[in-house]
C-alpha positions as CSV (number, residue, x, y, z in Angstrom):
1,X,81.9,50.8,130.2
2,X,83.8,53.2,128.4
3,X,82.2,56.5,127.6
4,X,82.3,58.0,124.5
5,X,84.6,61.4,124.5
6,X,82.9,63.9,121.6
7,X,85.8,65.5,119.5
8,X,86.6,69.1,119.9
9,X,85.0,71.2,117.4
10,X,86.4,74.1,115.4
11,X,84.9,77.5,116.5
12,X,86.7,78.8,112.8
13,X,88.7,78.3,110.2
14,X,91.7,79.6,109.1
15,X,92.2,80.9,105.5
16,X,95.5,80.3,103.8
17,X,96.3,83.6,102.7
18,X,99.0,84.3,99.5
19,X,102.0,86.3,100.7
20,X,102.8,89.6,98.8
21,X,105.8,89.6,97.0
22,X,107.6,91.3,94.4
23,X,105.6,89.6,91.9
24,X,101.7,90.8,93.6
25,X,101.4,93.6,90.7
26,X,101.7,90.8,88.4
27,X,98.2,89.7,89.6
28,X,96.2,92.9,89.9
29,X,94.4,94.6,86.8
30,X,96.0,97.3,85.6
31,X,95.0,100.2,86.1
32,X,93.0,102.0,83.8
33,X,95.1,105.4,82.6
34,X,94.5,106.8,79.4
35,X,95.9,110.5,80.7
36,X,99.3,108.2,80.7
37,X,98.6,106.8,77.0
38,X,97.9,110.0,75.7
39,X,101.3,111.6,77.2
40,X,103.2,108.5,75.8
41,X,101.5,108.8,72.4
42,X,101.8,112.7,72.3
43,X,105.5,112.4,73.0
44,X,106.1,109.7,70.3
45,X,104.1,111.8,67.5
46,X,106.0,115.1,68.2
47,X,109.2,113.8,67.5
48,X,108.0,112.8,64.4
49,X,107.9,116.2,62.8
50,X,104.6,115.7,60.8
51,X,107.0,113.0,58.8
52,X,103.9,110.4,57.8
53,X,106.6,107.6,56.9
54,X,107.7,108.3,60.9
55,X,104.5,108.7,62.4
56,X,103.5,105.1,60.8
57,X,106.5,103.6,62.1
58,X,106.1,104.9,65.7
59,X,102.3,104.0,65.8
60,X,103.5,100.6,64.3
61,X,106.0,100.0,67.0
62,X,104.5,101.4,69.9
63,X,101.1,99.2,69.4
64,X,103.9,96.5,70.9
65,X,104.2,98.1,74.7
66,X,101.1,100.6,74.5
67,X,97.3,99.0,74.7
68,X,95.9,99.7,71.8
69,X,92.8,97.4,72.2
70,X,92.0,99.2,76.0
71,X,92.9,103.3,74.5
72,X,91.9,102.6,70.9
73,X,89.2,105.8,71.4
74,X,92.0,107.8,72.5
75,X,94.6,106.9,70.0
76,X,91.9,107.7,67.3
77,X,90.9,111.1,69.3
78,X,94.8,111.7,69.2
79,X,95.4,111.5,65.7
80,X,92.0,113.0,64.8
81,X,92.3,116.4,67.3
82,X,95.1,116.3,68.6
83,X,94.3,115.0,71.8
84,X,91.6,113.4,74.2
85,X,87.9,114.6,73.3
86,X,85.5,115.0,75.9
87,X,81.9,115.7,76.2
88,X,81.5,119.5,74.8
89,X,84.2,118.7,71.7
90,X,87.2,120.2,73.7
91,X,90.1,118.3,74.8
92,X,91.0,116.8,78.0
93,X,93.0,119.1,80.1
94,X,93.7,116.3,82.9
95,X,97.0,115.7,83.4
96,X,100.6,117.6,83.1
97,X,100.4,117.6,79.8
98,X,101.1,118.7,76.9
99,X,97.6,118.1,76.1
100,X,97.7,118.3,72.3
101,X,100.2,117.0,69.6
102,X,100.4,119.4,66.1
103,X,100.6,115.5,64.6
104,X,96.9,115.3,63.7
105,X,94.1,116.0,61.3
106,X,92.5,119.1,62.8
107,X,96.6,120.7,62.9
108,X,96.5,120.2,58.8
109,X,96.4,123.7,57.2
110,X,93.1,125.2,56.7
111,X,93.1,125.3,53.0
112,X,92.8,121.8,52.1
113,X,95.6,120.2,50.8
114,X,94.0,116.6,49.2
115,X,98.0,114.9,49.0
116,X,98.0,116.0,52.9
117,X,94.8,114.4,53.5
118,X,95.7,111.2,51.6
119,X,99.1,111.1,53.6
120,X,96.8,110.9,56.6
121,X,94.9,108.1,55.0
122,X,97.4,106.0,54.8
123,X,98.5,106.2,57.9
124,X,95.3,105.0,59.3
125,X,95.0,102.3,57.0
126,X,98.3,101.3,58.3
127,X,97.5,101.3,61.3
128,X,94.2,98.9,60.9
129,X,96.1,96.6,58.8
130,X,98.3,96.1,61.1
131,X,96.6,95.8,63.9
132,X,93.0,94.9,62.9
133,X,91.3,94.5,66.4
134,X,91.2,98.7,65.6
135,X,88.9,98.5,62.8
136,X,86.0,98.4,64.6
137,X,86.8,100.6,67.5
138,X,87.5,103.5,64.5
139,X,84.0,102.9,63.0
140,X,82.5,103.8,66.5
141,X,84.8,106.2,67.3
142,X,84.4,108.3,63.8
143,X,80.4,108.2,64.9
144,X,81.5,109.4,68.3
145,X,83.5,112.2,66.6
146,X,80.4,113.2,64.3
147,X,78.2,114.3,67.2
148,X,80.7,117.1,68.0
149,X,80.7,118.5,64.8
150,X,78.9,121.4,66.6
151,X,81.4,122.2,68.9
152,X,84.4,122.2,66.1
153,X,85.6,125.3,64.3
154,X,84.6,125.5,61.3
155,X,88.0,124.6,59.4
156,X,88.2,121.7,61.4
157,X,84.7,120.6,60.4
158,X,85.9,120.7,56.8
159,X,88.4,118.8,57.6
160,X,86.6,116.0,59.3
161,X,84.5,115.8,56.4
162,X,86.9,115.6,53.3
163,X,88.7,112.5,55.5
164,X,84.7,111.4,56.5
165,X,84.7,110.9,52.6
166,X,88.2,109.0,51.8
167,X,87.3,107.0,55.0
168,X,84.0,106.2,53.4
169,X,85.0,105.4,49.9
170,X,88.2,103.6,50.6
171,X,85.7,101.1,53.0
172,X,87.0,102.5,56.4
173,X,83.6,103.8,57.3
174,X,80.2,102.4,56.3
175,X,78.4,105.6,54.6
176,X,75.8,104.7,56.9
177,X,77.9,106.3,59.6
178,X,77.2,109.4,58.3
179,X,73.5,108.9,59.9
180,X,74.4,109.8,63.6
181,X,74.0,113.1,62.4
182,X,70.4,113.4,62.1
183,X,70.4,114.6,65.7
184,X,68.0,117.5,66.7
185,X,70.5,119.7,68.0
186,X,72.5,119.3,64.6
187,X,69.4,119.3,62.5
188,X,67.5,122.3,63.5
189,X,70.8,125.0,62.7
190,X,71.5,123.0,59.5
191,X,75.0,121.5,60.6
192,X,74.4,118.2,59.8
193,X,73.0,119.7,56.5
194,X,76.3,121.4,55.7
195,X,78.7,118.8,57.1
196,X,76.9,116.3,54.8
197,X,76.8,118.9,51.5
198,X,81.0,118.9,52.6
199,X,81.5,115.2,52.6
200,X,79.4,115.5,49.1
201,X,81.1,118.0,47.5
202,X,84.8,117.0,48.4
203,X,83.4,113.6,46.6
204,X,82.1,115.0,43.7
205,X,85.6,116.8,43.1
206,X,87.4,113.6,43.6
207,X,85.3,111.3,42.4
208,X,83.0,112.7,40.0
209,X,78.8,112.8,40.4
210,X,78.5,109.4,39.2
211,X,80.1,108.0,41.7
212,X,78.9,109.7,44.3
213,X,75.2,108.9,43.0
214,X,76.0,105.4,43.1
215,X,77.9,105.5,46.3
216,X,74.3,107.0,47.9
217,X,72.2,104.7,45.7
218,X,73.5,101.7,46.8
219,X,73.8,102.7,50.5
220,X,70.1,103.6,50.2
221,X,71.1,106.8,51.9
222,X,68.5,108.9,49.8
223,X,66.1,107.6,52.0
224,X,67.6,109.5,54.8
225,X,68.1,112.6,53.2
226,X,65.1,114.5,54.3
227,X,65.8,113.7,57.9
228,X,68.5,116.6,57.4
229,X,66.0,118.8,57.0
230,X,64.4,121.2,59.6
231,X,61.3,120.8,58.6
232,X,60.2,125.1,57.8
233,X,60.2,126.4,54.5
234,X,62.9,128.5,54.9
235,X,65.2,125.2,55.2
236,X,63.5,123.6,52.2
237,X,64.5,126.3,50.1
238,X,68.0,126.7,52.0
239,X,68.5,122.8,51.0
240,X,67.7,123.0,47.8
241,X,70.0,126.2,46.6
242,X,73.1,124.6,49.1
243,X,73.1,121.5,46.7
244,X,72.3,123.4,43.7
245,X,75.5,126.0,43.9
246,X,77.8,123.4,45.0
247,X,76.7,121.5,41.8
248,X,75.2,118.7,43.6
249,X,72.4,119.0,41.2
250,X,72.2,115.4,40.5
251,X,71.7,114.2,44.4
252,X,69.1,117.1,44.9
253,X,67.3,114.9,42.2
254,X,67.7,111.9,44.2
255,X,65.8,113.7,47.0
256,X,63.2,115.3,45.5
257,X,62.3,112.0,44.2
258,X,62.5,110.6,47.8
259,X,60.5,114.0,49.0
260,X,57.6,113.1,46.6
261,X,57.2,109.3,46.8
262,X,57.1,110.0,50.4
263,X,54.2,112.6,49.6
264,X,52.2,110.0,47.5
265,X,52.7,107.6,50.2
266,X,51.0,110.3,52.8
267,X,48.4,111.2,50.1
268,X,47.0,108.1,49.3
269,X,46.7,107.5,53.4
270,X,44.9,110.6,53.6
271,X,42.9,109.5,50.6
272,X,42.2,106.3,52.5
273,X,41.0,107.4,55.6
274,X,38.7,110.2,54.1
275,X,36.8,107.4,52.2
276,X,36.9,105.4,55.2
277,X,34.8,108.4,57.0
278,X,32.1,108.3,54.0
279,X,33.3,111.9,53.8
280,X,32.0,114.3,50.6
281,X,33.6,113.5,47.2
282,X,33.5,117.0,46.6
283,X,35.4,117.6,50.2
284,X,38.0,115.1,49.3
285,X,38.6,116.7,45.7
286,X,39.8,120.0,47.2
287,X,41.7,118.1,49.7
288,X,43.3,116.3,47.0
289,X,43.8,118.6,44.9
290,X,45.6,121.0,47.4
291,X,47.9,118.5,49.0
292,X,49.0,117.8,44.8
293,X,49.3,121.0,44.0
294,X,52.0,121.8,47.3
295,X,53.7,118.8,46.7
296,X,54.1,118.9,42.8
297,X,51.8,115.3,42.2
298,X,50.9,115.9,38.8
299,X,47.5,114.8,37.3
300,X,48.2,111.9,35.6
301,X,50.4,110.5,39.1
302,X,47.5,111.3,41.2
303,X,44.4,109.5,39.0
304,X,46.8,106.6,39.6
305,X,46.8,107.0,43.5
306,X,42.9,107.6,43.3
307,X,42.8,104.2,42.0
308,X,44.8,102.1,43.6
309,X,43.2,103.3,46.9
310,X,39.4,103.1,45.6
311,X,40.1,99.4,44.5
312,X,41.7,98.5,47.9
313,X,38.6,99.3,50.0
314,X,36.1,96.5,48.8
315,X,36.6,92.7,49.5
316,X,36.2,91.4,46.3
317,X,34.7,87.9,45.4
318,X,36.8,85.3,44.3
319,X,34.0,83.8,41.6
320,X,35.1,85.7,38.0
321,X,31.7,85.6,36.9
322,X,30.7,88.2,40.1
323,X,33.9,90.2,40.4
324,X,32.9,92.4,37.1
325,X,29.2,93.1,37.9
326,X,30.7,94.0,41.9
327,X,33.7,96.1,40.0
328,X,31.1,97.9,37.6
329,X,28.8,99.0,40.7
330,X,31.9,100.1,43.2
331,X,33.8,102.3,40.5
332,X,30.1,103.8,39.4
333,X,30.2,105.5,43.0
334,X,34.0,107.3,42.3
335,X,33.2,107.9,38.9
336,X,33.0,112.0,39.7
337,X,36.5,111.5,42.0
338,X,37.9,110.2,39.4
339,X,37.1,112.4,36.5
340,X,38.1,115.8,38.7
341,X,41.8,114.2,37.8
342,X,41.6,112.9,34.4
343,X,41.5,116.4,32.4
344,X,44.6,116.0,31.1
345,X,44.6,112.9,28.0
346,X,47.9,111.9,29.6
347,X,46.2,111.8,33.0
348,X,43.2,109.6,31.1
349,X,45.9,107.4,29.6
350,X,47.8,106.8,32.5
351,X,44.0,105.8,34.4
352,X,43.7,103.3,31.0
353,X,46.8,101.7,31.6
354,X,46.6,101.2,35.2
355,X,43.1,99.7,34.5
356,X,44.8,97.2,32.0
357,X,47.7,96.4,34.9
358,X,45.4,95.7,37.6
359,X,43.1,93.5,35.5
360,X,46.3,91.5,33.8
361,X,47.4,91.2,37.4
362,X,44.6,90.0,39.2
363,X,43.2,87.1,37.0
364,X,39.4,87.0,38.5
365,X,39.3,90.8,36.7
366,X,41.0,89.5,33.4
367,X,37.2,89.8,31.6
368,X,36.2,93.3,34.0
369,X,38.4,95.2,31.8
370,X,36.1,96.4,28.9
371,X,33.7,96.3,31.4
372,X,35.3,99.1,33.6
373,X,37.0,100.9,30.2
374,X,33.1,100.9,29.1
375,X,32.0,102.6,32.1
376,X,34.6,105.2,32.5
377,X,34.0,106.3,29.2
378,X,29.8,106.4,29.6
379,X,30.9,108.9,32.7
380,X,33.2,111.0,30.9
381,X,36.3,110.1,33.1
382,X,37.9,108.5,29.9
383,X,37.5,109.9,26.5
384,X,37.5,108.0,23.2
385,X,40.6,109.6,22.1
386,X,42.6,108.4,24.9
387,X,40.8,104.9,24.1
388,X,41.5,104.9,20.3
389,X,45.3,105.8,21.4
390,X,45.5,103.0,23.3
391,X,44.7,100.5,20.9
392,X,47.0,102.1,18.4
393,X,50.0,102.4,20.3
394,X,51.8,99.8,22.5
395,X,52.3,101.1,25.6
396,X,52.4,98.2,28.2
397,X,52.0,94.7,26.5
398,X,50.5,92.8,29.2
399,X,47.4,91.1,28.3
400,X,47.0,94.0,25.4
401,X,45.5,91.0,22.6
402,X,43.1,89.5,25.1
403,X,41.9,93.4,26.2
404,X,42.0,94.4,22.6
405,X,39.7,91.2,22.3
406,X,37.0,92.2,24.2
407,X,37.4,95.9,23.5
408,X,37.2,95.1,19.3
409,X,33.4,95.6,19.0
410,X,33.5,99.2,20.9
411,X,37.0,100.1,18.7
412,X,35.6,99.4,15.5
413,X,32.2,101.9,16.6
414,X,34.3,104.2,17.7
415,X,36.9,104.2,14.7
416,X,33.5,104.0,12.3
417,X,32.1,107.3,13.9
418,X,35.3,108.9,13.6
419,X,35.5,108.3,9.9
420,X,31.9,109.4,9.9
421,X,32.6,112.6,11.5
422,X,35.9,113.2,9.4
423,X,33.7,113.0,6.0
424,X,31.2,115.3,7.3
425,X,33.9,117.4,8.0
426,X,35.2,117.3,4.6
427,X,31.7,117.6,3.0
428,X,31.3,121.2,4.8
């Protein structure tokens, strides 16, 4: 019988290895040498002699051998400072050099030259048309670039921020961009205050206010204006005089209005919480009344807030027949909050008409209104002039017949003891 002989096993394997040839740098990644881009792109811009017809040519033909896509930061640092930025705002000394080119933004003379700066525009756009992969990789770079605005000189900061503004209104750069600024370190020395007052005023020359109102109005970038602030008195007041001599008059509008809805906003939280803790009406009336007067909330703005945050407290019942008499008994208990901010008439008007909004708006109150109207004036908050000039005048239409309905017995008293008191007059 014959026996079975196992097979010889393989202690190994052998692995089939590629030979290296002329053509192994074919397969290998490239090495990653931006010191060699910037040499190659330095030594193509100088022979261009600050020609911009030239220097678009040569960026246009050497995007064919040189990668643009992998040293898009540096081209962009190129043609921006001259040469490759690194962390401090100085340039890259790595390398044989030369280090800089005299073909770039920051080499433009120090008085501006606007036909300069527009030569430079178009070279960028150019540049992004024709190679369009690059138009993102400038919109990161250009924020890049903003949070060295510290380390720059002060010309080239100028600079930067007249181009910051062609880039942004010619679409470039998202004016949002300009938000990278509000950085502590740039904040708290008023830099990003007076790089952004720059990029405004070289607008407002160009373009005119209106456009740069719009330009900030439809970016919401208002909203953002504060954040430039330090916030110390001293920097308030060092805000409001840097937009007002550079005639920016119009945008320091657009934040004060910003400053005080934000003010309102924090008032009526402080108002809510204070109520919330059950604390002394007469407590909260000086608190009130010393947060309006540093923040410029006039009368008639803060009777409004008073009463928007009283009638947010209760949970009211959805039955129209309960929501008056519950109404009537909740205001009765703010009745001496309210009246310490209706001594004004506009400030009792303004009360009236929010009254009549509120009511129109929320239809289980559509019959509180005379009501409420009723018991303001028992308490003295609203006076009868205010009511009688009311129902003269059209101020807000909504629901006025239906309000003027259920007020007509009360008007007609009140307009009867007026004439009363008229002919007595007379009679004297």
């Amino acid at each position: 019988m014959s026996q079975k002989v196992e097979k010889p096993v393989l202690s190994g394997q052998r692995i089939k290895t590629r030979k290296r040839g002329k053509f192994a740098p074919l397969y290998e990644k490239e090495r990653y040498d931006p010191i060699g881009f910037r040499d190659a792109i330095i030594s193509g811009l100088d022979k261009c002699s600050n020609d911009f017809e030239a220097i678009s040519r040569y960026l246009d033909n050497a995007g064919n051998k040189l990668d643009y896509r992998r040293y898009g930061e540096c081209l962009f640092d190129i043609l921006i400072a001259g040469g490759i930025l690194v962390p401090g705002g100085t340039l890259s000394q790595e390398g044989d050099g030369p280090h800089k080119t005299d073909a770039c933004i920051f080499n433009t003379p120090d008085e501006i030259n606007m036909e300069i700066m527009k030569s430079w525009e178009q070279v960028f756009i150019k540049l992004m048309r024709r190679y369009k992969y690059l138009e993102k990789l400038f919109q990161d770079e250009i924020k890049k670039i903003l949070m060295f605005v510290k380390y720059f000189q002060p010309s080239d900061r100028k600079k930067l921020s007249v181009m910051l503004y062609i880039w942004i209104a010619n679409g470039s750069v998202p004016f949002n961009a300009i938000l990278v600024l509000n950085n502590s370190h740039l904040v708290k020395d008023n830099l990003a205050l007076d790089f952004l007052i720059d990029v405004f005023k070289a607008w407002r020359q160009e373009k005119g206010v209106n456009s740069l109102h719009s330009a900030i109005k439809k970016s919401n970038i208002e909203s953002h204006l504060m954040s430039f602030v330090p916030d110390t008195k001293q920097s308030q007041q060092y805000f409001r005089s840097a937009f007002q001599e550079n005639g920016l008059e119009e945008i320091l509008k657009l934040y004060n209005d910003q400053h005080q809805q934000q003010a309102k906003k924090e008032l009526q939280v402080l108002l809510a919480d204070s109520l919330g803790e059950n604390k002394q009406q007469r407590e909260i009336i000086n608190e009130i009344k010393e947060i309006a007067s540093k923040e410029n909330i006039q009368e008639h703005e803060t009777v409004c807030i008073i009463w928007t945050t009283v009638m947010d407290i209760p949970e009211w019942s959805k039955k129209e027949e309960l929501v008056t008499e519950q109404a009537v008994r909740h205001l009765k208990y703010y009745t001496n909050l309210f009246s310490a901010f209706t001594q004004s008439a506009r400030a009792e008007l303004n009360l009236l008409l929010k009254v009549q909004d509120y009511c129109y708006s929320n239809m289980t109150f559509m019959k509180a209104f005379q009501k409420i109207i009723m018991l303001f004036y028992k308490t003295d908050v609203i006076s009868e002039q205010s009511i009688l000039k009311w129902y003269k005048q059209d101020y807000n239409v909504k629901g006025k017949m239906m309000f003027v309905e259920q007020m007509k017995e009360f008007i007609d008293w009140l307009q009867n003891a007026e004439e009363e008191s008229d002919s007595e007059g007379e009679s004297e």
